[in-house]
C-alpha positions in Angstrom: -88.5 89.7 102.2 -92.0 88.6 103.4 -93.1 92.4 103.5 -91.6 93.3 100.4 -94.0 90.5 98.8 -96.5 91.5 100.5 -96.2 95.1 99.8 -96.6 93.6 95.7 -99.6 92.3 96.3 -101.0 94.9 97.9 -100.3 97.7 95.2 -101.4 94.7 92.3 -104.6 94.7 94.4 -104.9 98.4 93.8 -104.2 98.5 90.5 -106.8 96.0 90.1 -109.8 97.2 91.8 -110.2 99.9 89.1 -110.5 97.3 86.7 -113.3 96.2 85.2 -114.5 93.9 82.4 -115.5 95.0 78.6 -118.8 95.6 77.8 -120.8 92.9 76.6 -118.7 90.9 78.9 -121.5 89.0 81.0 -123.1 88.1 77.7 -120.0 86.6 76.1 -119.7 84.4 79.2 -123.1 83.4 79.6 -123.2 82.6 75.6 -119.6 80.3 76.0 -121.0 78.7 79.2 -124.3 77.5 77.5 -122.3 76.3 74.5 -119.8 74.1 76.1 -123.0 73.0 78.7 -124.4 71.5 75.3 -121.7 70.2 73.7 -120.6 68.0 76.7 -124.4 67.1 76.7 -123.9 66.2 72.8 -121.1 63.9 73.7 -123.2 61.7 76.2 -124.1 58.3 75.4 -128.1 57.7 75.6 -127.3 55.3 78.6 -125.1 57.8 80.1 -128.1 60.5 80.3 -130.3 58.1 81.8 -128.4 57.0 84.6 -127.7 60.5 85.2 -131.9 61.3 85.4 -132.3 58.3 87.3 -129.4 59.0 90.0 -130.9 62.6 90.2 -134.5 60.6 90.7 -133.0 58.3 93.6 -130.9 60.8 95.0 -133.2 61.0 98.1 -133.3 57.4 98.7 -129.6 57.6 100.1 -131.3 58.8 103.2 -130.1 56.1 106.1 -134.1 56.3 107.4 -134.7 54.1 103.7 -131.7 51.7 104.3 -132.8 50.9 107.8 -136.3 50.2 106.3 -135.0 47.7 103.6 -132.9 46.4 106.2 -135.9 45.5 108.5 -138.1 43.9 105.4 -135.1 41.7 104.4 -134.2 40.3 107.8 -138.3 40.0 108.2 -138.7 38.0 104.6 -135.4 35.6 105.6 -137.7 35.0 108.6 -140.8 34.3 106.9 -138.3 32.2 104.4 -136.7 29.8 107.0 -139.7 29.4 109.1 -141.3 27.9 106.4 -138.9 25.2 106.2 -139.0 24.3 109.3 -142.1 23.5 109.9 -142.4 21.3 106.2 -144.5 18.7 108.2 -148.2 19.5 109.3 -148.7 19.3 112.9 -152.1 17.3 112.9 -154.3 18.9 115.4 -154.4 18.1 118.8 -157.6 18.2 121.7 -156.6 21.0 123.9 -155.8 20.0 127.2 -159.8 21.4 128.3 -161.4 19.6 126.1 -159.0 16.3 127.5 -160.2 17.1 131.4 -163.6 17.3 130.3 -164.1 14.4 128.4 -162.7 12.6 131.4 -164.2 13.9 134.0 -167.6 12.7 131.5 -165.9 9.1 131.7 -165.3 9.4 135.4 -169.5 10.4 136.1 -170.6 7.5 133.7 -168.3 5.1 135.4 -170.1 6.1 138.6 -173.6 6.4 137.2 -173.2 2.8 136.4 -172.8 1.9 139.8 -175.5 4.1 140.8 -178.3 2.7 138.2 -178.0 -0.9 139.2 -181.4 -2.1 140.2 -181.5 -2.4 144.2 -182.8 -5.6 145.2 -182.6 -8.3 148.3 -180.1 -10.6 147.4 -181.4 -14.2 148.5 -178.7 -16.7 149.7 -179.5 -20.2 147.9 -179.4 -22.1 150.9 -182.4 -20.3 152.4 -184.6 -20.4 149.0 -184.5 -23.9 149.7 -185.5 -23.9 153.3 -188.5 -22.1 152.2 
């Protein structure tokens, strides 16, 4: 049964390569292709043509390169975003810990200077200022 069905086919298929279409056939078709093109334009609302331009306009933005992009400048903004809550406060400024040693070690000189600037002199007991 299958080769009797495909024997069918086979002599439909020659029959059928002797065919061809009437003249002025291309024509015809291109003519009735451009007419129903327009009139399923014509039925389009205003908003549905420009949603079609601007889909064809994005089209390339579905590229994953664009999405990882917006993906790294939203996680970076939230950053920005929170950290600036955080910190609502201002830290006053503090000495750095340099300028701390120094001004020490200035305290600790002074504090020895003093002792080193003392006028020298003979300390007299009382008891032999008297005996003089």
């Amino acid at each position: 049964m299958q080769d009797d069905e495909f024997e069918a086919i086979r002599k439909l298929m020659r029959l059928k390569r002797h065919e061809t279409p009437g003249e002025g056939f291309t024509e015809d078709f291109l003519r009735e292709f451009h007419r129903r093109q327009r009139e399923a334009g014509q039925r389009q609302t205003g908003l549905d043509r420009f949603l079609q331009i601007l889909g064809d306009k994005f089209e390339a933005f579905l590229n994953p390169k664009w999405g990882f992009a917006a993906a790294a400048a939203v996680i970076a903004l939230v950053a920005v975003f929170l950290n600036g809550f955080d910190s609502a406060a201002p830290i006053p400024p503090q000495a750095a810990p340099s300028v701390v040693k120094i001004e020490d070690a200035k305290k600790k000189a002074d504090s020895k200077n003093e002792l080193k600037n003392k006028p020298s002199g003979v300390a007299i007991p009382v008891n032999q200022e008297t005996n003089r």
